[in-house]
N, C-alpha and C positions, 0 to 999 in steps of 0.2 A: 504494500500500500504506500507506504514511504518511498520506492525505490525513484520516482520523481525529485522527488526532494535531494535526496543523497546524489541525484545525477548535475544537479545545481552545482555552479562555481559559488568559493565561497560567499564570497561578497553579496550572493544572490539570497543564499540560504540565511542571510542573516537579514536581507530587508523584507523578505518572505518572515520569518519570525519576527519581528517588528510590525509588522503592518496586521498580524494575525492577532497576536499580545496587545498590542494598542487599539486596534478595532475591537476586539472584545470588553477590553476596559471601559473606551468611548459606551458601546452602546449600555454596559453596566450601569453607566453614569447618567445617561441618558434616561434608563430606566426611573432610575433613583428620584428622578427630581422630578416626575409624576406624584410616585406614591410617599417620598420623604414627608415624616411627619411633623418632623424637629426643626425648630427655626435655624437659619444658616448664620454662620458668622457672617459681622458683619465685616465687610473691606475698608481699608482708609485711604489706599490712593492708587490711583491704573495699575504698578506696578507686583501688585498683589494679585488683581483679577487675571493680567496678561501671565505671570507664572504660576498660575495655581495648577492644581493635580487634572483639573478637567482640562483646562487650556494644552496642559504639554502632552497628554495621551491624544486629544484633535490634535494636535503639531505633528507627533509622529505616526498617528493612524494616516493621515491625509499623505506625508510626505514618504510612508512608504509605499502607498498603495499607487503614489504617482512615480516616484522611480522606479518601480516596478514595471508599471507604463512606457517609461523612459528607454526602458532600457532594451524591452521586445520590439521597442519603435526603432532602436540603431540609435542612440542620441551617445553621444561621448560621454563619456564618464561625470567631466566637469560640469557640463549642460545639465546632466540628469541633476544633479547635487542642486546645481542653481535652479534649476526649475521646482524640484521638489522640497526646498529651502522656499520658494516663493509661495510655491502653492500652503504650505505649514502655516508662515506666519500669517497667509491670509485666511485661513480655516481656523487661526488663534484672533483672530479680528473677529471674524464669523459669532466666534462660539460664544462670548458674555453676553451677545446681542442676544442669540438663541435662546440662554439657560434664563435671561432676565423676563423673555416675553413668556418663557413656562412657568415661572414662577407667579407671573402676574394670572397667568392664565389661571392656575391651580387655587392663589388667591380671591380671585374672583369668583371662582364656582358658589352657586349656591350648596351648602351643606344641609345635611339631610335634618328633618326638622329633631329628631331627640335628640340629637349630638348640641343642640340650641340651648336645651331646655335647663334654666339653672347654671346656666354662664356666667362670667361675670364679667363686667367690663366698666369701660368710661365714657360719658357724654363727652363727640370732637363737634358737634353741631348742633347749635339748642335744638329742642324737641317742644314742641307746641303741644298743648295740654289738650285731652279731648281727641285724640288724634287729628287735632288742627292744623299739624304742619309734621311733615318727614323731616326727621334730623339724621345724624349720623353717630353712629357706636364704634369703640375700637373693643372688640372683645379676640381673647383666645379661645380657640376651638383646636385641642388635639397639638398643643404646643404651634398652633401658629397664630400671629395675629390677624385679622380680621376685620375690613373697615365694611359696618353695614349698615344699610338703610335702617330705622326704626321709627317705631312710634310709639305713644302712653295712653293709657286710659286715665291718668291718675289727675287731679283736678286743678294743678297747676304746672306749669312751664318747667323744662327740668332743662336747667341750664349747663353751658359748657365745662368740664371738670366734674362733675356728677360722677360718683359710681353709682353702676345700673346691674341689674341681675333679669336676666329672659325669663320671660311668662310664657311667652309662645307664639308662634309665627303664623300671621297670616295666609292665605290661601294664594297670594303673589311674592312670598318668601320676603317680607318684611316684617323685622322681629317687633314685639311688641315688648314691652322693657318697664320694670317700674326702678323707683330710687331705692339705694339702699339704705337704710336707720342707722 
């Protein structure tokens, strides 16, 4: 089964192992930050996002599967290197853009309504009494946090900095939320 492999020059059989080990990694990661339940660190400046664990496995997932390319194409040794050096760091450009708009997306889901129930969280937007006016809650849900529409039953205006606790959500997934004592 291997005997393809073994028939490779060296050089071959190592960006063949590179490109298999890093693509694997890649879509592991990739998996992750669908079902990830944990909030992520946070980052303090590019040079953090651009070498992080996700970025360098897309650097070398990308850059061996294209010298790879390179190479069954006839491209000189050098070429390959810069080509697949090119294609890396721009799959390392690619890739916070990607992980930042799954996260958003993940954040965004509406969450199923028991996981709601008995939250706790804080008024980021007054909230009009009577349900007079939609405000906004940052609550956690399953260690992430959560910016969500709500409303009150309760007979006065619940203002910004509030802590709030879920009563239970409406039938268009708008939490309804009273103060806490």
């Amino acid at each position: 089964m291997l005997e393809w492999f073994k028939a490779l020059a060296w050089h071959e059989q190592i960006l063949w192992f590179v490109a298999i080990v890093s693509t694997f990694l890649f879509f592991y990661q990739f998996v992750l930050a669908f079902v990830r339940n944990y909030p992520r660190k946070k980052r303090s400046n590019i040079s953090s996002y651009l070498f992080s664990f996700q970025n360098i496995t897309a650097f070398f997932s990308m850059a061996g599967w294209v010298s790879i390319a390179c190479i069954y194409q006839g491209f000189s040794p050098i070429a390959t290197l810069i080509i697949a050096a090119i294609s890396g760091f721009v799959m390392m450009a690619i890739m916070p853009v990607l992980f930042y708009y799954f996260r958003k997306m993940k954040e965004n889901e509406t969450p199923e309504q028991p996981r709601n129930i008995n939250s706790t969280g804080e008024v980021i937007e007054d909230i009009g009494r009577k349900r007079t006016n939609t405000g906004r809650i940052k609550i956690n849900i399953d260690g992430v946090h959560k910016e969500m529409d709500a409303v009150t039953d309760f007979a006065h205006d619940i203002k910004k900095g509030t802590k709030i606790e879920v009563e239970s959500v409406n039938e268009n997934g708008i939490l309804i939320i009273k103060p806490l004592q």
